[in-house]
Residue frames as qw, qx, qy, qz and C-alpha x, y, z in Angstrom:
[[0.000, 0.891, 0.454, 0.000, 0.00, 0.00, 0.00],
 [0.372, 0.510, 0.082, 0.771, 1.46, 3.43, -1.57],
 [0.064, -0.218, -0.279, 0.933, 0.81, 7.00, 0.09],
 [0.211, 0.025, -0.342, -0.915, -1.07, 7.43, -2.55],
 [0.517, -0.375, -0.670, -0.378, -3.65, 4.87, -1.54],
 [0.320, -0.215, -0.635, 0.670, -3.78, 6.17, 2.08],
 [0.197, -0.679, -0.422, -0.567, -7.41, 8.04, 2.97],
 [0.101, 0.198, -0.336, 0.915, -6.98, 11.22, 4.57],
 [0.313, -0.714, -0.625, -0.037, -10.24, 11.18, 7.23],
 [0.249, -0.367, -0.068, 0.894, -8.73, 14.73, 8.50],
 [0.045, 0.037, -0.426, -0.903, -10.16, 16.06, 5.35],
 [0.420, 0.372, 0.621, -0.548, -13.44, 17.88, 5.41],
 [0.526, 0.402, -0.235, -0.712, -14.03, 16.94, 1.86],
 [0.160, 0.100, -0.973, -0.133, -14.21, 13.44, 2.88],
 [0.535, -0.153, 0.231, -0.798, -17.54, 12.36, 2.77],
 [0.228, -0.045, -0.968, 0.095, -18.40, 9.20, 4.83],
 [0.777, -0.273, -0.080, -0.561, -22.97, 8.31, 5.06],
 [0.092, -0.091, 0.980, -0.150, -23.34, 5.34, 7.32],
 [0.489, -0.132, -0.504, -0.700, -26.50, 3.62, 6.66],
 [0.564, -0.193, 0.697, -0.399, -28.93, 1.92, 9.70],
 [0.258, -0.098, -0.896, -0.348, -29.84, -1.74, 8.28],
 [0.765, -0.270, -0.281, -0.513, -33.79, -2.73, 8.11],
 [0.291, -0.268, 0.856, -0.333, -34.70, -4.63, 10.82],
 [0.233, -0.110, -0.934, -0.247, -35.89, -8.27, 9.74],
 [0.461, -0.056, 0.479, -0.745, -39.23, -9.12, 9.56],
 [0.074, 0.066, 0.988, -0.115, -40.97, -12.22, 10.28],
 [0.515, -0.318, -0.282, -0.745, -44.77, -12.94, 9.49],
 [0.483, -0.397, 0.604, -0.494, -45.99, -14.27, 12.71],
 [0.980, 0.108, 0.040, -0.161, -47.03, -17.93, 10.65],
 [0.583, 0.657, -0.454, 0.149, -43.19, -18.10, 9.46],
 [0.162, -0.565, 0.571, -0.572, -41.94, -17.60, 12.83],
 [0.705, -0.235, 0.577, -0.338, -44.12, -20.22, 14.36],
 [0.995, 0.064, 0.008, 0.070, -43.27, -23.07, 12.02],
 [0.297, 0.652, -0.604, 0.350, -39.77, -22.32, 12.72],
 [0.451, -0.468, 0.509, -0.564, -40.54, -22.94, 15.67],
 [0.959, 0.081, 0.110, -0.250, -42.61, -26.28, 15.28],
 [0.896, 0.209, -0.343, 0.189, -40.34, -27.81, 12.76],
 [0.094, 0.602, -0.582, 0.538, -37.33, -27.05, 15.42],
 [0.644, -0.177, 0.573, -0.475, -38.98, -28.89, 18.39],
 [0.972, 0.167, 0.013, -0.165, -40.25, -31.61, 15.69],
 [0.642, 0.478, -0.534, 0.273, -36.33, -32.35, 14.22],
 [0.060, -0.411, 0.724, -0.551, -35.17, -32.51, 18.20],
 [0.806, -0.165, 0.453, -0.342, -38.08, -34.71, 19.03],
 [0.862, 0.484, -0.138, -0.058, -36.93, -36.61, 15.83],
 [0.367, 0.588, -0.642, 0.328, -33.10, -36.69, 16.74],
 [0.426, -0.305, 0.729, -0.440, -33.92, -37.95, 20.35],
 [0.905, 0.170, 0.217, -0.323, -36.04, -40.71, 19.10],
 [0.757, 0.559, -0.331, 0.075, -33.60, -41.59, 16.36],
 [0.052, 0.636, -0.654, 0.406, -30.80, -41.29, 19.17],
 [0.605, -0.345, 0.604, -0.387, -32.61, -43.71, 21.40],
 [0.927, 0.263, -0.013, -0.268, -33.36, -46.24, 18.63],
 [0.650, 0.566, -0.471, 0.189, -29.79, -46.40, 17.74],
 [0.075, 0.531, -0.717, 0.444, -28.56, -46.94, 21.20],
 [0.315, -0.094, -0.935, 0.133, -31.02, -49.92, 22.11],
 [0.142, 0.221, 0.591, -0.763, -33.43, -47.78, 25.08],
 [0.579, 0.051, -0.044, -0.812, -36.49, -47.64, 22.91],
 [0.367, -0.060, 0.927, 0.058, -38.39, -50.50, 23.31]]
């Protein structure tokens, strides 16, 4: 990296916007089958875990 590629921020003809990001939105059906399938795949992994280790009868 040159001098020449060094940015003076000292300089009041530097103009830096900062932008706020959108906050995320969710429709309230989305959200809850997130939810569901999340609880279903963990009730599914524990089951599947127990099958594979002999405890389900």
């Amino acid at each position: 990296m040159g001098a020449e590629d060094v940015i003076d921020l000292d300089d009041e003809d530097t103009l830096i916007e900062w932008y706020e990001a959108r906050p995320v939105t969710v429709s309230t059906a989305v959200a809850s089958g997130a939810i569901v399938s999340a609880f279903a795949l963990g009730v599914l992994t524990a089951v599947g875990a127990l099958a594979l280790m002999g405890r389900l009868d």
